[in-house]
N, C-alpha and C positions, 0 to 999 in steps of 0.2 A: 504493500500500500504506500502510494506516495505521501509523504507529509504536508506536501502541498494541496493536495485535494481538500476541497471543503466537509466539513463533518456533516453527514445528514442525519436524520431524525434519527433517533434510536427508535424510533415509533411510531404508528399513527396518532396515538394517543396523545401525544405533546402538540398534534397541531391545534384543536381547539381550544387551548388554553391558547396557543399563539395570535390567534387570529381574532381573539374576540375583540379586540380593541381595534382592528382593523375593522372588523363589523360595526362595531357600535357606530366609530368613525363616520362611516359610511351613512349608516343609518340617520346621524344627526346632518350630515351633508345633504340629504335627499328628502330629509325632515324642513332644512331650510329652505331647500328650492320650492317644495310643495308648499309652506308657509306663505312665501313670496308669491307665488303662482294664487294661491286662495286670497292671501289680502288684497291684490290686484283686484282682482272678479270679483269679491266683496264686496270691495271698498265703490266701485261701481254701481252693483247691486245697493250698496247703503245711501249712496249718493241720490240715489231715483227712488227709494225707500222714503228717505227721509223729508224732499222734496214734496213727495205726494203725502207723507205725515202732515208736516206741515201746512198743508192747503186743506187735508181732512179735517184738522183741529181746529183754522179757522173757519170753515165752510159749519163745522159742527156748531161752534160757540153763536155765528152769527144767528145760524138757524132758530137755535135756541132764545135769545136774545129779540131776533126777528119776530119771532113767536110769542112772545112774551108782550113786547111793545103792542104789537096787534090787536091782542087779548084787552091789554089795557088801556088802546085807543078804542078797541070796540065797544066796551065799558063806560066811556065818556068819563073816563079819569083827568081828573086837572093834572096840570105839569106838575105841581108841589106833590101829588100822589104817588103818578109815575118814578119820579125821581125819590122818593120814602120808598118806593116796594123795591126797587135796584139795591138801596142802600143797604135795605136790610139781609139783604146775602150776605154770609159769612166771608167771602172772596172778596166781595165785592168793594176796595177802599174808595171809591166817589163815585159820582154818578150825577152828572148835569145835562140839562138841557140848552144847547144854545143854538143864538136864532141865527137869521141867514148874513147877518153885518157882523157877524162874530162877537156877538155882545152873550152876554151868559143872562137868559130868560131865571133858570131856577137851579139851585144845583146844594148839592151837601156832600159833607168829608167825613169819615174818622177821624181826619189828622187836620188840627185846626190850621187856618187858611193856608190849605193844599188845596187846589185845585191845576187842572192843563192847562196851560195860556194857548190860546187860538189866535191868530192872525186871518183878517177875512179872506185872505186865498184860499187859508185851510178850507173853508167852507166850500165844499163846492162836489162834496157827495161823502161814502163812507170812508173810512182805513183802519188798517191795523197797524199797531206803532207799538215799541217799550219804549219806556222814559224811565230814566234813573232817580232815584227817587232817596231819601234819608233812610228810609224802611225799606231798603230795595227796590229791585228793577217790578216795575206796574205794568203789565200790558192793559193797552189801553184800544177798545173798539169804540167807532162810531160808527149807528145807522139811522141812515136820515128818514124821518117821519112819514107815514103812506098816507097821509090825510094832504092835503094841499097848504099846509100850515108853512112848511120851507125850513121845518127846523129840524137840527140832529140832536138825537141823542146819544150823550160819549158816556161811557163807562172804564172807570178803571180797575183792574182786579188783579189777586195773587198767585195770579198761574200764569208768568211769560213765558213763552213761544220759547223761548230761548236753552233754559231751562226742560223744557219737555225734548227739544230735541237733545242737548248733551244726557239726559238722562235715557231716551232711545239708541245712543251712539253707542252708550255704556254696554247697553242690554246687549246689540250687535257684537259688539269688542269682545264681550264674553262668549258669544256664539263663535265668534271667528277661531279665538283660545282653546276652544273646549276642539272645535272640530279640528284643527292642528292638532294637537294634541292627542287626539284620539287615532286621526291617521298616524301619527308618530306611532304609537303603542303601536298598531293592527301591523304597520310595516316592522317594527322590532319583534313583534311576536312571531311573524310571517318569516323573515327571515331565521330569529334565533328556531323556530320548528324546521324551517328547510336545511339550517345548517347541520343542527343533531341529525336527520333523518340522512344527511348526506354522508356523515363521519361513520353513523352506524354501519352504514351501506359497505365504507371503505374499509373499518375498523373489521368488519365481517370477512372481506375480500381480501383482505392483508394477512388475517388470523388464515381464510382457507388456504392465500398461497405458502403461508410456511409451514403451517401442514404439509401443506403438501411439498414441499422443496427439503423437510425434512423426514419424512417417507421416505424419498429417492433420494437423501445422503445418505440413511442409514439404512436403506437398502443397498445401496452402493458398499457402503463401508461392512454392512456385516457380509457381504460378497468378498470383498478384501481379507477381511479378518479371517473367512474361513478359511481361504487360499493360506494367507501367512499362518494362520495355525497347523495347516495341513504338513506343511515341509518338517515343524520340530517334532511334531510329533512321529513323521515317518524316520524321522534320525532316530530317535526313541525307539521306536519299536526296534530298528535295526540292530541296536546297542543290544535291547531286551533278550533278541534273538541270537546275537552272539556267546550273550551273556549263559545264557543259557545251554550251551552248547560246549561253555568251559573255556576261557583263557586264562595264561600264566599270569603273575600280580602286576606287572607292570602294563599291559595293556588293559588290565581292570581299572587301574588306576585311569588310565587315559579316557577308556569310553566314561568313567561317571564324571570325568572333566569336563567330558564334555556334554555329559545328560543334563548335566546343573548349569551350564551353556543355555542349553536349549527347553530349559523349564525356566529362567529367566528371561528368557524371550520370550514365552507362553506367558510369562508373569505379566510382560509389558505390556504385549500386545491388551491383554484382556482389561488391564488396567486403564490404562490410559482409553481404552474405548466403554469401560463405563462411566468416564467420563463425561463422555456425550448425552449420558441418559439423567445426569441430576439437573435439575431444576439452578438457572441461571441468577437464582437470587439466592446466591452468596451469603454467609454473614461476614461482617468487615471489619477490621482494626488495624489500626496504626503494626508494621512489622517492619525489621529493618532488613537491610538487603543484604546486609554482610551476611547476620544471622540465618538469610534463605538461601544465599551461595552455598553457605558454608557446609548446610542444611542438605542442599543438592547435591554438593561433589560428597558429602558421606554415602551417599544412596548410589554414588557409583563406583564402587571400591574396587569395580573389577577395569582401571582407567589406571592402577597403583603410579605411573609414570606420570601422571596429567600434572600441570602446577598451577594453580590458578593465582596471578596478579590482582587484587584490586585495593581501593585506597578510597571508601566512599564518603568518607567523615561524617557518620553515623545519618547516614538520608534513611529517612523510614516513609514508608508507602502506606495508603489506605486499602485494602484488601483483603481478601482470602488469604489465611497465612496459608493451607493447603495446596490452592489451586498455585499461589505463585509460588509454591516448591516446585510443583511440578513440570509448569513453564521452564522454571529455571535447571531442572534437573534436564528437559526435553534438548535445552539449545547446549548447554555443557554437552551431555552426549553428542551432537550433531556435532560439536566443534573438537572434541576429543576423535572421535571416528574421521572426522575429514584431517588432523595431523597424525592419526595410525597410532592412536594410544599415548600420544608421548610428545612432551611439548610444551609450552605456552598459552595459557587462554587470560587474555586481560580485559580486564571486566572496567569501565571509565562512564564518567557522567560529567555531565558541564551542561550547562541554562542555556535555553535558546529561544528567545520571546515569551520568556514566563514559564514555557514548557520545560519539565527533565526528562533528558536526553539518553540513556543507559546503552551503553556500547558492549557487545558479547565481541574479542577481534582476535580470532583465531590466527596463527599462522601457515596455515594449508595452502594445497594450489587455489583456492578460491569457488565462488558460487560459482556454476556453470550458466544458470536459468535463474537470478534470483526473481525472476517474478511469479516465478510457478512451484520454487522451494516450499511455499503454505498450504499447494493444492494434496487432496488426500491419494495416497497410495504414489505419491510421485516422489523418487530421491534419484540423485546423480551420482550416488553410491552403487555399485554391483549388488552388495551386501544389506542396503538399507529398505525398509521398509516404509517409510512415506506417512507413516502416522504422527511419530511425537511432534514434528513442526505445525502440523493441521491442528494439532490440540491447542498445542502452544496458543497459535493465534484465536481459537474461539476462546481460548481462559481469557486474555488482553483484550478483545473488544468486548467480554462480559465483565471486565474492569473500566469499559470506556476508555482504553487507551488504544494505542497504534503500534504496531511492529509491521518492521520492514527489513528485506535483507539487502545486500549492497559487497561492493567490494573494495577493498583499501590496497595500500601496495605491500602489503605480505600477505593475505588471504582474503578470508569471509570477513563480514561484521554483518550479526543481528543488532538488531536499535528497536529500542523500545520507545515508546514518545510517551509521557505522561502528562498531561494537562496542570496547568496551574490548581492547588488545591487538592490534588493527589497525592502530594508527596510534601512533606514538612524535614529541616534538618534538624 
């Protein structure tokens, strides 16, 4: 694996946590635009809303008013009466009659000498007006008398025009809120259900492909194993069969040299490939690497010529103490076997962008193939069997690390890459 490569998920399961901030994101972008798109068309909508309010409320009040006056002309009510039955509405703060020279015939207040000042242009049919007033803003109608008399009657009262419409804009403003809002939700809800339903779908189709890609590794692999186990054990029999049959002590001596050869290979192969069958969640602790070298070259005692260099100044790892013996025992043997038992293996680390860097550097002819040294059942040995590198690397990616092989100018070199926060000195 090159170090250069980007790391991808370890999972599907980490993209929804990734992405949800990209959703919301999204969500509040689309929440804007549709926001902006609805108060447009609203605000239009309220525009022509509010217009036609406004002409309903006065077209209402007049009628009302209009009706009233009628009532009270048709009655043969004097002005001082007219103008007493206006007053006495609760809304109502004055209410005059004035003639057609804009003179005031009769009129009364709540509020002493308030009354509208008129100019005789005014006169010259109805309107509706607010005037600001100490007590607030008064709207104020005038309708001119149906009798032939020439006079209007003004009223002024506590309900401006003005007022009804901010308080309809209000109403609107909250309709606008509510329905943003609501499409906000329905598009978050909408998408956060399409998103799970999506994850599910890949989360399901991710779990069947490794199913299934692990099927056909260990079908692959228990195809290999039988193969590699078949050879030590036909040595075995071979032995058993001589053995049987009676040799002098010195060639006894030789075949159980070499039984115990090839029951150690029996030991490995089977080892190292149940491996494959535990469960990749680890339990983990601080180990240190001198202590899991040191750990590995005891477990190869049949190497007695090997020497191993290293110098780590107590770097300790997060990890399976287990699994990284065994990593470490797998590449010790690959780098003893490629110098013929007998040698140098120096073991080196040094920091490189945060990451630790751990160098395996044999002195052998070197990797043939290092890019295919990790695939299973493949070695550039005669004699090698193609498992422990294969293990090797599935231990270090269920560490979340990286190993890689490579060549230097006296052999091999495995490199292990550990992430920042993996390894402490």
């Amino acid at each position: 694996m090159d170090f250069k490569d980007k790391r991808r998920f370890s999972s599907l399961e980490e993209r929804p946590q990734l992405k949800r901030t990209f959703i919301i994101s999204i969500t509040l972008l689309f929440s804007l635009l549709v926001s902006f798109s609805v108060y447009f068309v609203v605000n239009q909508f309220i525009s022509r809303n509010i217009s036609q309010f406004y002409n309903r409320s006065i077209e209402e009040i007049q009628r009302v008013y209009k009706g009233a006056l009628l009532n009270l002309l048709n009655s043969s009510k004097s002005d001082e009466e007219i103008v007493q039955f206006f007053i006495n509405e609760s809304r109502v703060a004055y209410s005059a009659i004035i003639a057609q020279d804009g003179k005031v015939v009769c009129a009364n207040t709540k509020y002493e000498a308030f009354l509208p000042i008129i100019s005789p242009e005014e006169v010259s049919g109805g309107w509706v007006r607010e005037i600001p007033t100490p007590v607030g803003e008064i709207s104020e109608i005038a309708i001119p008398f149906t009798n032939q008399t020439k006079k209007i009657m003004i009223i002024g009262f506590f309900q401006p025009f003005s007022k009804l419409i901010k308080r309809q804009e209000k109403i609107y403003l909250f309709f606008i809120l509510f329905l943003i809002l609501s499409l906000s939700t329905v598009f978050y809800l909408t998408i956060i259900s399409l998103e799970k339903k999506y994850y599910e779908n890949a989360l399901m189709l991710d779990r069947e492909r490794k199913e299934k890609e692990q099927f056909i590794m260990l079908s692959g692999i228990s195809s290999g194993v039988s193969h590699e186990i078949k050879n030590p054990l036909n040595t075995l029999s071979l032995i058993i069969e001589k053995l049987s049959l009676g040799t002098d002590k010195e060639e006894t001596r030789k075949l159980i040299k070499i039984a115990k050869r090839e029951i150690e290979r029996i030991r490995f192969i089977t080892e190292n490939f149940s491996l494959l069958l535990k469960t990749s969640k680890s339990e983990k602790e601080w180990v240190s690497v001198e202590d899991s070298i040191e750990n590995a070259s005891r477990m190869l005692s049949f190497f007695p010529e090997l020497k191993i260099e290293f110098k780590l100044n107590g770097i300790k790892l997060f990890c399976n103490p287990y699994l990284l013996n065994v990593a470490f025992k797998n590449i010790i043997k690959n780098a003893a076997e490629a110098i013929g038992g007998r040698g140098t293996l120096r073991v080196e680390a040094e920091l490189e962008n945060a990451n630790l860097i751990l160098k395996f550097k044999d002195e052998g002819p070197g990797i043939k193939n290092p890019g295919k040294i990790f695939y299973p059942f493949y070695s550039d040995k005669n004699y090698g069997m193609g498992i422990g590198l294969f293990i090797t690397k599935k231990i270090i990616e269920n560490f979340n690390w990286e190993i890689s092989a490579n060549n230097w100018d006296k052999g091999g070199v495995i490199e292990i890459k550990v992430p920042e926060g993996g390894y402490k000195k």
